[in-house]
Each structure stands twice: as structure tokens, then as C-alpha cells.
N, C-alpha and C positions, 0 to 999 in steps of 0.2 A: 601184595607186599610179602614178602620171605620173611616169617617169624624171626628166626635167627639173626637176620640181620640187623635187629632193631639195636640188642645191645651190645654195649663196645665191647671190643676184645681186653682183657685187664691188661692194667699199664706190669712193669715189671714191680713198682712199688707196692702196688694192690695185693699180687700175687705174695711179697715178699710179707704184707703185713698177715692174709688169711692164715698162710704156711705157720707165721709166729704164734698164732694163737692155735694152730693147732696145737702146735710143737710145745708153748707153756702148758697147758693144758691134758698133756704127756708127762706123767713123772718117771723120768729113767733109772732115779734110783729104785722106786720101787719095781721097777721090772729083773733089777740085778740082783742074784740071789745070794750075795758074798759082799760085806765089806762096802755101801754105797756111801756116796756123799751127798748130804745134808745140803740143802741151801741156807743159804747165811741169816743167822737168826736176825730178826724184828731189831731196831735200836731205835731209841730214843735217850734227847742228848739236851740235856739242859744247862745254862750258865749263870752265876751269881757272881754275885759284886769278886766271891775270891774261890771262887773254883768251876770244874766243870763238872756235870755230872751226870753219866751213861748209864741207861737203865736198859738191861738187854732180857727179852725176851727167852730164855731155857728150861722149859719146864721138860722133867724126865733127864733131866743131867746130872749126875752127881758130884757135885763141887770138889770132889778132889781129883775130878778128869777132866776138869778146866786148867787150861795154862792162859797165864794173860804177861804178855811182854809189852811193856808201855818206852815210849821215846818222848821227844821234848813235841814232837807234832803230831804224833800216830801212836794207838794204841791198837794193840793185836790180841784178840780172843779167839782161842780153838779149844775145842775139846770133841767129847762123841759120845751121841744119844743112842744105847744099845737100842737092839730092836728085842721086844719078851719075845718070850719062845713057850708055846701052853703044850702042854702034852698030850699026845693021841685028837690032834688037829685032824681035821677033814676035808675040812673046806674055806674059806677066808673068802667073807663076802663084802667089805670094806676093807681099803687101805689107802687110808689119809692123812695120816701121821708120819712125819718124811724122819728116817732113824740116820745115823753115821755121823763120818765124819764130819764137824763144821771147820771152818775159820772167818772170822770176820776182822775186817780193821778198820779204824776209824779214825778219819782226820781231824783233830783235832781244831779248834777255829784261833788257839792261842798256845804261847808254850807253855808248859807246864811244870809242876816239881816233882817230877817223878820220884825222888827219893821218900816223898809224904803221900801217897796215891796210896790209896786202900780199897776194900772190895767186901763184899759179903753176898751169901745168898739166901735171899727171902721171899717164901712161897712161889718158886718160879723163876724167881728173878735174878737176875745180877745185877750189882748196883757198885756202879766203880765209883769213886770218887777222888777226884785229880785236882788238886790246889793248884793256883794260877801263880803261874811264878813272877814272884814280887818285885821288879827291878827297883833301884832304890834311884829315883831322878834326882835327892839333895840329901848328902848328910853334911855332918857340921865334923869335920877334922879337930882333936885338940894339938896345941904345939907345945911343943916339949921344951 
């Protein structure tokens, strides 16, 4: 029996998932030596009786190179993590830390009141907070 022939030939899926892990497994930004783009940072999204609240992963950003554009369903975070620069370098025997451009956006799971939505950052972190917007199902009218 012909060794070879025992195992299948890969279906196209097979081949399409190996290629992906190599390919994630490849960082292209670090291979570009100008200006690369960041993958979309880490979020986590929590919700309470009256707001929502985004806790996004940025460590090495400095908060006045964040922009955050928020809507009634989506909220949108970009900014960009320089990469250092050490002087009379030689050689760089790690690079794991993915520097540039970000954006991330986030849908929302309700609307919100954007005009009350606030933000800070701490050790790392951003931390949006978006109040749920209050529709009022009963008031009481006076008559005049």
C-alpha cells in the first residue's frame, strides 16, 4: 500500500483554516516600518439597571490622543499607541506589543444619552460611561 495515499487531500476549508492561523499568527503591522495599524483594543461592556458601561483595554495611550464619538447605538474609539524609539539600538529581539493607529466601535445593546456619557482613564484603562436613555412610558399632564 502507497504511504501517500492513506491521507486525504485537504478539503478547501482545511486549507483555508491552516493558512488563517498562519496568517493571525503573522503581525503585519510589526513587519511595516512607518505608521502601522493596531488591532482593535480588548473591550468589555457591562449594563446596569441605568447605564452601560465600556471598559476598554489601552495601556501606553495617552488620553489626549483618544477621540471617542458616541451615537444613540454605537460608540466609536480611536486614537494611537506611539511605538518608543531607545537610542543607539542594535538589535530587537522581541516585538509583541502591536503600536499605531487604533479604532474600535461598539454597538451598543440600547440607546443611550449621549449628551450625559462620560469617560476617564485609569491605569490602563478607559472607562466610558453611557446613561440609558429614560423614555418616560407615563406622566401625569396638569390642565390649565
Amino acid at each position: 500500500m502507497d504511504r501517500f495515499k492513506k491521507n486525504k487531500p485537504y478539503t478547501f476549508s482545511d486549507l483555508e483554516r491552516h493558512l488563517g492561523r498562519v496568517l493571525s499568527n503573522m503581525s503585519v503591522p510589526r513587519m511595516l516600518p512607518y505608521h502601522a495599524i493596531m488591532k482593535a483594543p480588548p473591550v468589555d461592556m457591562f449594563e446596569t439597571s441605568n447605564e452601560i458601561i465600556i471598559y476598554m483595554e489601552l495601556p501606553g495611550v495617552d488620553p489626549e490622543r483618544i477621540t471617542l464619538v458616541a451615537e444613540q447605538n454605537t460608540i466609536t474609539v480611536s486614537g494611537e499607541r506611539p511605538a518608543p524609539s531607545f537610542e543607539d539600538t542594535t538589535c530587537i529581539h522581541h516585538l509583541e506589543i502591536e503600536h499605531g493607529d487604533f479604532t474600535r466601535t461598539v454597538k451598543l445593546p440600547t440607546t443611550v444619552n449621549i449628551s450625559a456619557t462620560t469617560s476617564k482613564c485609569k491605569n490602563g484603562y478607559l472607562i466610558i460611561t453611557l446613561p440609558k436613555f429614560q423614555a418616560q412610558s407615563r406622566i401625569k399632564i396638569e390642565v390649565e
